[in-house]
gemmi code that builds the backbone of each chain (N, CA, C; Angstrom):
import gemmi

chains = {
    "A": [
        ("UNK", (113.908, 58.024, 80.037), (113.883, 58.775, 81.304), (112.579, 59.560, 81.380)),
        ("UNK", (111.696, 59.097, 82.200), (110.508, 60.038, 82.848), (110.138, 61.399, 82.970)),
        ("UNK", (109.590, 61.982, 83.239), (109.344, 63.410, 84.200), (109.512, 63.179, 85.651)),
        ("UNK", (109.184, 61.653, 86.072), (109.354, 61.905, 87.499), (110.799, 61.108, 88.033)),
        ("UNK", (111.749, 60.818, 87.149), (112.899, 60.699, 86.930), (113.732, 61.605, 86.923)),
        ("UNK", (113.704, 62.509, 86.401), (114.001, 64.118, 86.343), (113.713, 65.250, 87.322)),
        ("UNK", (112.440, 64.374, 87.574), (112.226, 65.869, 88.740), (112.634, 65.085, 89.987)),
        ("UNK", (113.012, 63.800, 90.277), (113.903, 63.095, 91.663), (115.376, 63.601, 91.249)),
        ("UNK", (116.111, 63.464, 90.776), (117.292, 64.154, 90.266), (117.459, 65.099, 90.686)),
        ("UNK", (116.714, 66.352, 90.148), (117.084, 67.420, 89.987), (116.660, 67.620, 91.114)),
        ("UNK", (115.689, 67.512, 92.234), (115.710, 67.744, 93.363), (117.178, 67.326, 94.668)),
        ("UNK", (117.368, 65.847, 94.006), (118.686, 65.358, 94.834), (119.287, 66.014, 94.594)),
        ("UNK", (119.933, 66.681, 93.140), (120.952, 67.334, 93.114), (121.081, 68.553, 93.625)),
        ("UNK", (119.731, 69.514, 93.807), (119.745, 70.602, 94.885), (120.119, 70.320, 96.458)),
        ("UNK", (119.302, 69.600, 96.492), (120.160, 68.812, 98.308), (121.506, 68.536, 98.412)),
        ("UNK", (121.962, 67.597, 97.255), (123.238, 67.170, 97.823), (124.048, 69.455, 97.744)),
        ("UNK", (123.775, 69.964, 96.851), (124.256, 71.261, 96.614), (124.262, 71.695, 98.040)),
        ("UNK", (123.146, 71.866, 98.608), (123.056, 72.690, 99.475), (123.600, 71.873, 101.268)),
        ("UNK", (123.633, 70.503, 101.004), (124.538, 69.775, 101.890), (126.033, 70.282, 101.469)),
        ("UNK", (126.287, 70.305, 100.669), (127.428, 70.823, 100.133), (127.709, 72.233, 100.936)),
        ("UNK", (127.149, 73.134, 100.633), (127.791, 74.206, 101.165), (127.457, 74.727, 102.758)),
        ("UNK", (126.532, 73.780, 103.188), (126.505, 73.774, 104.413), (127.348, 72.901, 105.275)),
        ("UNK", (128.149, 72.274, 104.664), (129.270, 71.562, 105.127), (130.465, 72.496, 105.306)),
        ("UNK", (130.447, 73.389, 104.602), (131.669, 74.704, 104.548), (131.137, 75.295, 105.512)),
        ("UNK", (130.664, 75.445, 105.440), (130.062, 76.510, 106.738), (130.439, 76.177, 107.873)),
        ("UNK", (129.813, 74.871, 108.098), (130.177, 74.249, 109.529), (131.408, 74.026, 109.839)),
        ("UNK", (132.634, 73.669, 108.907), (133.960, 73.810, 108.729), (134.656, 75.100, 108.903)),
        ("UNK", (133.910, 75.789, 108.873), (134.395, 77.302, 109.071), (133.945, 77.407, 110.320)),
        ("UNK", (132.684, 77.943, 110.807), (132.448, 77.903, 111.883), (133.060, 76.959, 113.127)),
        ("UNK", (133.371, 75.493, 112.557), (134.121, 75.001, 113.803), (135.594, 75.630, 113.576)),
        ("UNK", (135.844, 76.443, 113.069), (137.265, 76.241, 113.342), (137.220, 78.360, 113.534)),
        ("UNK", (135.828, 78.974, 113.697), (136.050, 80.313, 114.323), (135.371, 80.529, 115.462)),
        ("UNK", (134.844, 79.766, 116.008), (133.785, 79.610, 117.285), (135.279, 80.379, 118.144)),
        ("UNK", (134.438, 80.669, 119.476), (135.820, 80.155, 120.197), (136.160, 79.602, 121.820)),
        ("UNK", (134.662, 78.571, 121.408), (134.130, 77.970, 122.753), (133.796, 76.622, 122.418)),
        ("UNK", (134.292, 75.463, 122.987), (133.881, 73.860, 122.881), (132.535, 74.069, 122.816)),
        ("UNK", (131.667, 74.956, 124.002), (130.109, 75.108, 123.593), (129.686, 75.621, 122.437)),
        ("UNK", (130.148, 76.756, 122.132), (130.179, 77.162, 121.129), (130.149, 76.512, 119.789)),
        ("UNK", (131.415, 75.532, 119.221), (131.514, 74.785, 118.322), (130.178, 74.011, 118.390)),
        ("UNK", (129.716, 73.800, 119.464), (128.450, 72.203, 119.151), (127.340, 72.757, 118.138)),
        ("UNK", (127.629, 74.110, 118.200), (126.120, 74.708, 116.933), (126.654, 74.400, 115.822)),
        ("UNK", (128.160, 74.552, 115.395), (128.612, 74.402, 113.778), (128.562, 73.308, 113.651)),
        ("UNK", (128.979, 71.549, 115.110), (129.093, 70.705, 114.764), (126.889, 70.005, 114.146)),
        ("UNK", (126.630, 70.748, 114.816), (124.858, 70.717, 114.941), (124.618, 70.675, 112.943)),
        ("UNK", (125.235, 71.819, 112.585), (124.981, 72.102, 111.015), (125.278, 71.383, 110.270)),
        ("UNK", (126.847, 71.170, 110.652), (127.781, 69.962, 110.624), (126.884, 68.779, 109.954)),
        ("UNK", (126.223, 68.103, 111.133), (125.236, 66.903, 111.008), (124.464, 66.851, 110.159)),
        ("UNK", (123.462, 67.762, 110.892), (122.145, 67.597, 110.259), (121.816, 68.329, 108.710)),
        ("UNK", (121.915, 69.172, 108.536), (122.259, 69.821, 107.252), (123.384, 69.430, 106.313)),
        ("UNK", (124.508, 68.931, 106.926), (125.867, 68.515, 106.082), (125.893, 67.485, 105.489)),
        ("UNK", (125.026, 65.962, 106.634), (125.455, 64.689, 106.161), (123.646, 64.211, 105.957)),
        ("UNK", (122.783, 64.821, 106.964), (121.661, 64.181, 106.297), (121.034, 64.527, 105.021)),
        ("UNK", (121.297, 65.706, 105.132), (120.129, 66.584, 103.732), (120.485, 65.886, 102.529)),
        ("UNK", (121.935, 65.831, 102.481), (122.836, 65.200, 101.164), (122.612, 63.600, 100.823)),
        ("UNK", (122.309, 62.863, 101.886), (122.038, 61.766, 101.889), (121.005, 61.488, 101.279)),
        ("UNK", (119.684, 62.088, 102.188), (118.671, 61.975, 101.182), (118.293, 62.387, 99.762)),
        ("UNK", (118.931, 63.466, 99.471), (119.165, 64.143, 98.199), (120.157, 62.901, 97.059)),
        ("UNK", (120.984, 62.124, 97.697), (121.905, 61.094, 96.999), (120.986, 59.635, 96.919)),
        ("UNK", (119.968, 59.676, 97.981), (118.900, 58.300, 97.721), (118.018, 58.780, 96.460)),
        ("UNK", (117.303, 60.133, 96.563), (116.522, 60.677, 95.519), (117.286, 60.080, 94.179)),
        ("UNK", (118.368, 60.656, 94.093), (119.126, 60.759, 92.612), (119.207, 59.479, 92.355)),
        ("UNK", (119.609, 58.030, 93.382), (120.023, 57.124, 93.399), (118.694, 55.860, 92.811)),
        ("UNK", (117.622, 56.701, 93.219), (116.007, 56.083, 92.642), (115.794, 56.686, 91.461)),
        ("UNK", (116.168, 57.875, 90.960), (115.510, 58.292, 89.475), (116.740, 57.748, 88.090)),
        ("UNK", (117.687, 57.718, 89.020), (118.937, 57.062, 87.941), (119.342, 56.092, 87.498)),
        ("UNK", (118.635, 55.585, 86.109), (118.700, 54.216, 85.561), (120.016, 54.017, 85.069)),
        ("UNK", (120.816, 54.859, 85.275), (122.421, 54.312, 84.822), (122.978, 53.854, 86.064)),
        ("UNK", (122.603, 53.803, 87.268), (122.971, 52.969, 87.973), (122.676, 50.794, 88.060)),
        ("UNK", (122.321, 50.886, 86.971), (121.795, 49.252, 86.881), (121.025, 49.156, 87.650)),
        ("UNK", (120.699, 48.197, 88.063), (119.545, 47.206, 88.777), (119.941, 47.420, 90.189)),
        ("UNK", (120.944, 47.832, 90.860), (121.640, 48.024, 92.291), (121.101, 49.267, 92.629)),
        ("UNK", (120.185, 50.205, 92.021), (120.197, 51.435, 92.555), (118.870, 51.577, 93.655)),
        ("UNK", (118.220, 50.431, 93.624), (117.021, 50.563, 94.889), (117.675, 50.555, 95.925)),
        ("UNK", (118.557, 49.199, 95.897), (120.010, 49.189, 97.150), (120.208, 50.288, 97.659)),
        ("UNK", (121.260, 51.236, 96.690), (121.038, 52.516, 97.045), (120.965, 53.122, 97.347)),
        ("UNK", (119.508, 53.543, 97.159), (118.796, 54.805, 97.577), (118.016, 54.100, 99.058)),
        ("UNK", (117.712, 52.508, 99.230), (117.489, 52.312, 100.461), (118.679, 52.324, 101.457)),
        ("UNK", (119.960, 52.371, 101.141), (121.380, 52.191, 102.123), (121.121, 53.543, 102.696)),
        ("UNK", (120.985, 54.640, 101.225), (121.060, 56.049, 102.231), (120.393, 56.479, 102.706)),
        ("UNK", (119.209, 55.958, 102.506), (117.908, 56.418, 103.378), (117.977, 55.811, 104.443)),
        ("UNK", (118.537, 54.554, 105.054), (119.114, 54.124, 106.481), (119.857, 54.973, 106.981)),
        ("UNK", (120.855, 55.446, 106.056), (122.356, 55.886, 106.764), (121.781, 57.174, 107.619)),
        ("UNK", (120.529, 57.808, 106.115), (120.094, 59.372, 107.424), (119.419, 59.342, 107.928)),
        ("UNK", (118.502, 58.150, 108.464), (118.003, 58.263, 109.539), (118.599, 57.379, 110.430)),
        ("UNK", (119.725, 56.602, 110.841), (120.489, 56.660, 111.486), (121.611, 57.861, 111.781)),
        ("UNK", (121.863, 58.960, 110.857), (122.772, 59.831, 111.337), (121.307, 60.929, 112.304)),
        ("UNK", (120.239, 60.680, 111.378), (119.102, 61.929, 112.465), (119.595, 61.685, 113.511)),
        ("UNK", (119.517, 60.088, 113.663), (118.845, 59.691, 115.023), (120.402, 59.898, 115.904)),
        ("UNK", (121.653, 59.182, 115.663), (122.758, 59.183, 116.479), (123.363, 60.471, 116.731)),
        ("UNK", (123.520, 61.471, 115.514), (124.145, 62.591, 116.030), (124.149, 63.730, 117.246)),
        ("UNK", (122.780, 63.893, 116.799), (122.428, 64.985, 118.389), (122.855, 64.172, 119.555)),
        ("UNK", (122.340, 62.703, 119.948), (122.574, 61.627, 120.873), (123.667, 62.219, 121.437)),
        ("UNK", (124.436, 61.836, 120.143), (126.564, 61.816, 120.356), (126.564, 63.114, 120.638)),
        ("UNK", (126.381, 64.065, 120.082), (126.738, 65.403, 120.801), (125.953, 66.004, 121.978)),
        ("UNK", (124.893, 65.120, 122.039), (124.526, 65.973, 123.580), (125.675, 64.967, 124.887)),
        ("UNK", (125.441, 63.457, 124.926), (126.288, 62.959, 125.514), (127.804, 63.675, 125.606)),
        ("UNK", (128.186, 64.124, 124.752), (129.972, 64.173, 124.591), (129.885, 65.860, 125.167)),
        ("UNK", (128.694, 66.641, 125.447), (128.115, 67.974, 126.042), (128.483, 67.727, 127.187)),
        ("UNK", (127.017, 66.713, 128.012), (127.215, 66.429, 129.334), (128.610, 66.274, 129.852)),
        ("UNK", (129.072, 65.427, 128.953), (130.044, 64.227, 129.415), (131.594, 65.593, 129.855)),
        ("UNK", (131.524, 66.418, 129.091), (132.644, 67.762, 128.734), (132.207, 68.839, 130.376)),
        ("UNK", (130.807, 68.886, 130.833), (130.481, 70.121, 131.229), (130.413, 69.488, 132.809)),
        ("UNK", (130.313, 68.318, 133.285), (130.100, 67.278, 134.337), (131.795, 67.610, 134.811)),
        ("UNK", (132.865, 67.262, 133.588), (134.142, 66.650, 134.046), (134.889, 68.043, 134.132)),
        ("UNK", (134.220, 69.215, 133.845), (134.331, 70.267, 133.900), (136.026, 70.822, 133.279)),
        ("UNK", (136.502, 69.847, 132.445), (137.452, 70.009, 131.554), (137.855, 71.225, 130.546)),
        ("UNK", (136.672, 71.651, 130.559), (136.651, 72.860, 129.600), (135.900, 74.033, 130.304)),
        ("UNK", (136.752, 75.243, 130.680), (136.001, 75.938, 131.243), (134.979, 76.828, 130.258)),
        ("UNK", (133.821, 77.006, 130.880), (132.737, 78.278, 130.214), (133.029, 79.063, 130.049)),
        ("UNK", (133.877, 80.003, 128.634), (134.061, 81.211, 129.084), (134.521, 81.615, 127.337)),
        ("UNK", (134.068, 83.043, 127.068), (132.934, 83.471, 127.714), (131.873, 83.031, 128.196)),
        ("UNK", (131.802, 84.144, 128.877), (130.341, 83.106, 130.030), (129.625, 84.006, 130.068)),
        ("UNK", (128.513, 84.661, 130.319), (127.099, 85.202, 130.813), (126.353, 84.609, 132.200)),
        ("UNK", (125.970, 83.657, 131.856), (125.008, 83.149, 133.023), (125.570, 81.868, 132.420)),
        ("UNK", (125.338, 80.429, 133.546), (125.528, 79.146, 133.775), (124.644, 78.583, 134.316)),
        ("UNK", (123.592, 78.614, 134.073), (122.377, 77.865, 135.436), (123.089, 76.678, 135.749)),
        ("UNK", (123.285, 75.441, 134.643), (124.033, 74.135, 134.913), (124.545, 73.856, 135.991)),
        ("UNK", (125.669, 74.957, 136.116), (127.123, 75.190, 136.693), (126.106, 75.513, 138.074)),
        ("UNK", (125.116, 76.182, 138.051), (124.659, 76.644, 139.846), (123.869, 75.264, 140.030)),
        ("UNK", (123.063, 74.302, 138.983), (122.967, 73.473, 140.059), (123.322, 72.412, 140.434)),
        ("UNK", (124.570, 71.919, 139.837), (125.214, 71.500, 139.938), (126.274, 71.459, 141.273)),
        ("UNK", (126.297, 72.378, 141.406), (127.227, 73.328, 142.235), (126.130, 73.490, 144.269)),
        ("UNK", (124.983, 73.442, 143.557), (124.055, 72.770, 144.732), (123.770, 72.066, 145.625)),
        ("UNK", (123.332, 71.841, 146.532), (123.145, 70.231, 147.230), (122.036, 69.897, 146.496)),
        ("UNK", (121.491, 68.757, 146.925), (119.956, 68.712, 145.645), (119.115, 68.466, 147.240)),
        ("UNK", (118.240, 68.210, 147.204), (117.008, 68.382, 148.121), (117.638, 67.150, 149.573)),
        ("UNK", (117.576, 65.832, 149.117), (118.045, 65.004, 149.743), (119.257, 65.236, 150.841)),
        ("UNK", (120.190, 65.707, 150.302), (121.289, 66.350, 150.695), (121.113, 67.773, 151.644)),
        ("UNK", (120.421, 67.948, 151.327), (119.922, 69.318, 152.094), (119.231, 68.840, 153.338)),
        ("UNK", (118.000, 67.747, 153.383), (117.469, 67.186, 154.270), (118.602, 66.307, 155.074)),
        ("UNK", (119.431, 65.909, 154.661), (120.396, 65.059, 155.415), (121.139, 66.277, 156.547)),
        ("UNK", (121.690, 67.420, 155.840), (122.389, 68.354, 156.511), (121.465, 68.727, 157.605)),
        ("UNK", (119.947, 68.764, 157.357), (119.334, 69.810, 158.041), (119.012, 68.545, 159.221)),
        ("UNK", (119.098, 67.272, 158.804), (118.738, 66.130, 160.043), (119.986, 66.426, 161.067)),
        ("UNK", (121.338, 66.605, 160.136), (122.257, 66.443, 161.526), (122.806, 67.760, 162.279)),
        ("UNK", (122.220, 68.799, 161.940), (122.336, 69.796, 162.559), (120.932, 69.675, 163.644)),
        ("UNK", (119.950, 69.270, 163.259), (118.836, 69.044, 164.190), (119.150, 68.092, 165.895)),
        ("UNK", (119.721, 67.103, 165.040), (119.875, 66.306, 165.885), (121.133, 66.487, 167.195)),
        ("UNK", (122.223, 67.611, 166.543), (123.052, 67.701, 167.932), (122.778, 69.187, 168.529)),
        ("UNK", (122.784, 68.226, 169.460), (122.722, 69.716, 170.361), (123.477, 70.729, 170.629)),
    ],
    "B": [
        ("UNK", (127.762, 54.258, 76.660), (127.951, 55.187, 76.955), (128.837, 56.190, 76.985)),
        ("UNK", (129.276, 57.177, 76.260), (130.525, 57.597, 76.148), (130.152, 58.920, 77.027)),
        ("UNK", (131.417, 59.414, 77.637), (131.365, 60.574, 78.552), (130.797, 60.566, 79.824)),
        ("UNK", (131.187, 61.373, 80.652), (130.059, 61.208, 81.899), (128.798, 61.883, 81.488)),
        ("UNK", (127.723, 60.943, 82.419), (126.975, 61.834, 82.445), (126.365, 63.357, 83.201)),
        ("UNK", (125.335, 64.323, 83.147), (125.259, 64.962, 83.913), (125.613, 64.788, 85.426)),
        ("UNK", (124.749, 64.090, 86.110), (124.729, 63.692, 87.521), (126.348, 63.578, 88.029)),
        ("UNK", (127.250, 63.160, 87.051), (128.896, 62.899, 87.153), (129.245, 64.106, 87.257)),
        ("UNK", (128.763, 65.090, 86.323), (129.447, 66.338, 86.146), (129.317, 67.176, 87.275)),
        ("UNK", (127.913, 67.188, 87.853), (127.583, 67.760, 88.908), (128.558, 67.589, 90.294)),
        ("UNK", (128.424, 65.718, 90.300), (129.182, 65.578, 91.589), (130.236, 66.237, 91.486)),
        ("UNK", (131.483, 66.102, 90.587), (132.760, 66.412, 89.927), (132.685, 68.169, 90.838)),
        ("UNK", (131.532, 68.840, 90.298), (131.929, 70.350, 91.031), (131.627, 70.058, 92.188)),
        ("UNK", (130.933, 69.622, 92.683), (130.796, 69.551, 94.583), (131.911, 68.879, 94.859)),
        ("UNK", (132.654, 68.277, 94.357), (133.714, 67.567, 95.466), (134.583, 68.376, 96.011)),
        ("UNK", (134.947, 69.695, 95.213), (136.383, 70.582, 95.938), (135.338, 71.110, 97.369)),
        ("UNK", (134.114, 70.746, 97.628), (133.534, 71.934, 98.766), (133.576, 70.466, 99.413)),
        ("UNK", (133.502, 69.512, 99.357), (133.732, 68.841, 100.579), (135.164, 68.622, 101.340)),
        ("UNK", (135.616, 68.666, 99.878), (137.091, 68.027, 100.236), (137.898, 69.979, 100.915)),
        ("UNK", (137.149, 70.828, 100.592), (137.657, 71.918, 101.642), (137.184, 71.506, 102.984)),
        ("UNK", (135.862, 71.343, 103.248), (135.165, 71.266, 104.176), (135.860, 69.929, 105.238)),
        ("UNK", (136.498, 69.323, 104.642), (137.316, 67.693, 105.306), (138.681, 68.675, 106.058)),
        ("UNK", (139.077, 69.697, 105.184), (140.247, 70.184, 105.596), (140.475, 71.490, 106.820)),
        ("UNK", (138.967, 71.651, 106.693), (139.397, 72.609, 107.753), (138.727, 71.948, 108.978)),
        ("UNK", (137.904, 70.994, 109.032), (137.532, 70.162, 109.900), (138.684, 69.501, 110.604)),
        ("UNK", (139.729, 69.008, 109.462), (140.811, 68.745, 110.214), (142.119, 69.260, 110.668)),
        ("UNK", (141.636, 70.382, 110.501), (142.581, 71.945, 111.621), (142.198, 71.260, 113.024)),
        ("UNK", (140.696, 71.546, 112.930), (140.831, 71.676, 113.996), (140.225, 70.665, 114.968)),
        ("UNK", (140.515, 69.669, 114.074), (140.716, 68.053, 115.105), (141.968, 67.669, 115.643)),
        ("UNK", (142.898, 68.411, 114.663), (144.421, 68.487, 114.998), (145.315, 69.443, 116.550)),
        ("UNK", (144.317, 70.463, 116.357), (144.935, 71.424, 117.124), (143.939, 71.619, 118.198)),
        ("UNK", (142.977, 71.126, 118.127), (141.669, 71.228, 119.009), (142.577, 71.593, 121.043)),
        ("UNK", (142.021, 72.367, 121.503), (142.459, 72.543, 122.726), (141.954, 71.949, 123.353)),
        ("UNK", (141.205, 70.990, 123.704), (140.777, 70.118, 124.479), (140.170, 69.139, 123.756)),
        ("UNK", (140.219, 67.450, 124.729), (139.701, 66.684, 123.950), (138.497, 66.255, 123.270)),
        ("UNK", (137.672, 67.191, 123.990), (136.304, 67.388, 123.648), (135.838, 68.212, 122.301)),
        ("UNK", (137.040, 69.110, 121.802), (137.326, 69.494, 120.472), (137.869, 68.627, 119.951)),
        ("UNK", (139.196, 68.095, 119.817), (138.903, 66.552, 118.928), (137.863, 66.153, 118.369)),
        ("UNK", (137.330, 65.367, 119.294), (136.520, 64.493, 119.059), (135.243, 65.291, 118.348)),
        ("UNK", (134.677, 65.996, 119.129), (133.815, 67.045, 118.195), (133.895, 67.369, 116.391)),
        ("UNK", (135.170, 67.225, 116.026), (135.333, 67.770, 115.159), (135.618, 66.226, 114.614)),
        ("UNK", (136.126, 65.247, 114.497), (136.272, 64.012, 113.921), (134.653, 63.486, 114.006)),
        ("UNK", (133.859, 63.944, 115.302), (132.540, 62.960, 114.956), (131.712, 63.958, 114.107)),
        ("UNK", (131.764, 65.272, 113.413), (131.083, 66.128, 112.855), (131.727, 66.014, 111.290)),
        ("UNK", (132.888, 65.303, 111.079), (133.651, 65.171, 109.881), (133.727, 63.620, 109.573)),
        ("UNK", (133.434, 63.010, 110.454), (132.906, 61.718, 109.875), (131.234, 60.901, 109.585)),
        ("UNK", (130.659, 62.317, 110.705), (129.244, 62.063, 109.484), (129.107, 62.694, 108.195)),
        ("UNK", (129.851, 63.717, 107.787), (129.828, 64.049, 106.448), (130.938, 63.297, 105.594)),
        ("UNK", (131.595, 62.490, 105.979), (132.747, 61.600, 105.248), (131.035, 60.230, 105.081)),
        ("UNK", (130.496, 59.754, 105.731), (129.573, 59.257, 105.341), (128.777, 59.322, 104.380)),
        ("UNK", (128.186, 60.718, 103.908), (127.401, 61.235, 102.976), (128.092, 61.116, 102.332)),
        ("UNK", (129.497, 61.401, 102.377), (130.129, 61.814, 100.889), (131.015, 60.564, 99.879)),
        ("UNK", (130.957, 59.142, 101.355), (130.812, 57.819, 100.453), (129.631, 57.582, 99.771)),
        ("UNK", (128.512, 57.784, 100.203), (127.157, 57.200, 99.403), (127.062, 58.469, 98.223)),
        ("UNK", (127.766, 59.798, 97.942), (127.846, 60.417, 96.890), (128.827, 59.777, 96.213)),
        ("UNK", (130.095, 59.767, 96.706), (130.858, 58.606, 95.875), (130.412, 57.427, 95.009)),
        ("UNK", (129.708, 56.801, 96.068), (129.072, 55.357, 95.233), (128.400, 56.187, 94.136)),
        ("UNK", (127.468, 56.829, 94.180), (126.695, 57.864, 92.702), (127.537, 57.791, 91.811)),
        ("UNK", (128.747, 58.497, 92.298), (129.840, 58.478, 91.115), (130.142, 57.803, 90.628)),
        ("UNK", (130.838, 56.676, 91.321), (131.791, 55.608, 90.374), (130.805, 54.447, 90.187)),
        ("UNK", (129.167, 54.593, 90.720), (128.037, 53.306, 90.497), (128.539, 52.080, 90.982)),
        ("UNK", (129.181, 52.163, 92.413), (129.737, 51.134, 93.024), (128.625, 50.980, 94.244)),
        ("UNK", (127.818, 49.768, 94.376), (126.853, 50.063, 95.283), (127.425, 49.631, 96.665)),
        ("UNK", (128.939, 48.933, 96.613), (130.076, 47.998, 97.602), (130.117, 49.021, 98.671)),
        ("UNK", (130.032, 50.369, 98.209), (129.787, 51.681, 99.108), (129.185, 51.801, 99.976)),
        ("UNK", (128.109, 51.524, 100.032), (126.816, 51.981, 100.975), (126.727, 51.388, 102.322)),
        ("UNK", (127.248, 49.996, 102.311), (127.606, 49.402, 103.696), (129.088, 49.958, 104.238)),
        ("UNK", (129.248, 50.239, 103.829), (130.455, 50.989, 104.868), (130.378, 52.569, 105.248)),
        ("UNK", (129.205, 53.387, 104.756), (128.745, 54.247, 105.185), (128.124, 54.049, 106.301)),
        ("UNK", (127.029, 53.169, 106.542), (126.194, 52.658, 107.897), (127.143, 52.413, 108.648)),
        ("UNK", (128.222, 51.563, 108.455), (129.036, 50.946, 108.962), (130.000, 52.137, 110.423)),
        ("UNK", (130.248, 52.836, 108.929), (130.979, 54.095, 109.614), (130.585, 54.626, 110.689)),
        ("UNK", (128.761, 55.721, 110.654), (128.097, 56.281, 111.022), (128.031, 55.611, 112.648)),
        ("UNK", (127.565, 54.151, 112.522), (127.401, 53.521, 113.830), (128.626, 53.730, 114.899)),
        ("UNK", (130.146, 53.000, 114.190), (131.049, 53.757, 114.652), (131.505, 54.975, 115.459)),
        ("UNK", (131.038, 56.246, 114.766), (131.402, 57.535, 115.472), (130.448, 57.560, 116.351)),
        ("UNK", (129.363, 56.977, 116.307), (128.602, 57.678, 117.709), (128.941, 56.278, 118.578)),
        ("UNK", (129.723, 55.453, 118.481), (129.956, 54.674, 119.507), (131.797, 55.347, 120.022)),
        ("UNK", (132.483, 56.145, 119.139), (133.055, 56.690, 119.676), (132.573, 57.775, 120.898)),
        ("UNK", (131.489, 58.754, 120.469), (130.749, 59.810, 121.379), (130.761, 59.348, 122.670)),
        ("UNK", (130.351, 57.747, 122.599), (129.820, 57.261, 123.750), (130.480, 57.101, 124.590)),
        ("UNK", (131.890, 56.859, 124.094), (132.939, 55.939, 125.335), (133.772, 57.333, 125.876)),
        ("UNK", (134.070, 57.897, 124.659), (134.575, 59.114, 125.127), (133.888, 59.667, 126.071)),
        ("UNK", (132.277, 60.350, 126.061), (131.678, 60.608, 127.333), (131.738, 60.265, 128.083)),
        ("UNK", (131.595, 58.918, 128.606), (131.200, 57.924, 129.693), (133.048, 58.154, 130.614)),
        ("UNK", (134.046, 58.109, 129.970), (134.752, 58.457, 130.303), (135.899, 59.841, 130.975)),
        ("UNK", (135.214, 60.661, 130.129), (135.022, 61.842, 130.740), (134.255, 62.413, 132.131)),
        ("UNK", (132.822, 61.567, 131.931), (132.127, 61.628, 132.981), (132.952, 60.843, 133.936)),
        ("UNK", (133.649, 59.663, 134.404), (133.988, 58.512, 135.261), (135.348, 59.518, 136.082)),
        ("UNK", (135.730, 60.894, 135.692), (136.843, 61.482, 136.250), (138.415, 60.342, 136.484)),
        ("UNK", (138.283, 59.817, 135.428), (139.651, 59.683, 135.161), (140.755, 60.070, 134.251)),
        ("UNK", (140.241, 61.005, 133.696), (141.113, 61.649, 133.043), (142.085, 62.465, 133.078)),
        ("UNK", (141.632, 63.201, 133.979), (143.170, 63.906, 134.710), (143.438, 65.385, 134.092)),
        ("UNK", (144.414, 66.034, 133.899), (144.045, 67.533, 133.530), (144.449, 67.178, 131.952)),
    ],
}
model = gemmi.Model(1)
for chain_id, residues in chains.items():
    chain = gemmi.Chain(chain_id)
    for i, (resn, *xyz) in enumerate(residues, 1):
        res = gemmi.Residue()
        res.name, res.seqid = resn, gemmi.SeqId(i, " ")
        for name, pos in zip(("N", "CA", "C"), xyz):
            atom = gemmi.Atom()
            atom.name, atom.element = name, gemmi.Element(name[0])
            atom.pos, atom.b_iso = gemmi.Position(*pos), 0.0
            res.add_atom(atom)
        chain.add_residue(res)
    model.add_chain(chain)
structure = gemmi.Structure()
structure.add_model(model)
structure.setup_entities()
């Protein structure tokens, strides 16, 4: 075993650690939020800190560790797909499943402060405005 | 080789923080007040059920693992998707 065998290790094994307890966190936090909006920050930690950091930290370990046989390039290349497919899909999935929640207006805002969304939404948009303002023009 | 090695021992203590972290995730996929909590909480507990197969495979040096992590991952965000799209389409009802 190397020095740079050892020092991939011992680095994975700080990542997967600290994926580790940032997974509690986010488990806690989703379950003390006390807003569907709210939750999307713990599910946010959730992700990106919970399942990627650890991943890559488990490819590291998975390249410096010759007791994995001859399968361990496999590996450490599977999980280095898996997190940059979770980079890439998660926010995706949670901004979609955002929109998709705040559109169908299923869940009300509240607490609330301010909503810009909700006002322009709640708007005509320009087009619509020009349409109104044609048929009020037009009758006499 | 007799005994585990380090890297075993290590995983061995991280597993009770995931396997808490699985459980309170699934409070509140269970009880979630709307379906948008559900799902929130199953697609935020099944990307870390992902990580924590490809830590698995570490463990038991099963590399049979790693494709069903990708596998998974693709999955939940094709759940995100339909669920949105459907939410958005207002047929859901109260």
């Amino acid at each position: 075993m190397t020095l740079l065998d050892i020092v991939l290790i011992v680095i994975g094994e700080i990542m997967i650690g600290i994926g580790a307890l940032a997974d509690l966190i986010a488990a806690i936090g989703m379950n003390r939020f006390p807003n569907f909006y709210l939750r999307l920050h713990a599910a946010t930690i959730g992700t990106i800190w919970g399942a990627f950091l650890p991943l890559v930290g488990a490819a590291f370990v998975a390249a410096g560790c010759k007791c994995l046989g001859e399968y361990r390039w496999f590996m450490a290349g599977g999980a280095l797909i898996t997190a940059f497919i979770i980079l890439i899909l998660g926010p995706a999935g949670s901004h979609a499943l955002a929109r998709g929640t705040h559109r169908s207006g299923i869940v009300p805002v509240e607490p609330k402060v301010v909503d810009h969304l909700e006002e322009d939404e709640s708007m005509p948009t320009s087009q619509e405005t020009r349409e109104i303002g044609e048929e009020e023009g037009g009758s006499p | 080789m007799t005994g585990m090695t380090e890297i075993q021992m290590f995983i061995l203590a991280i597993l009770p923080i995931y396997v808490a972290a699985f459980i309170l995730y699934t409070f509140r996929a269970l009880r979630g007040p709307s379906i948008s909590d559900m799902v929130l909480a199953i697609d935020a507990m099944s990307y870390d059920l992902a990580a924590f197969l490809v830590i698995l495979a570490i463990y038991f040096k099963q590399p049979i693992l790693i494709p069903v992590a990708i596998a998974l991952a693709l999955w939940i965000y094709s759940l995100d998707i339909y669920v949105s799209k459907y939410l958005e389409g207002k047929e859901l009802g109260e």
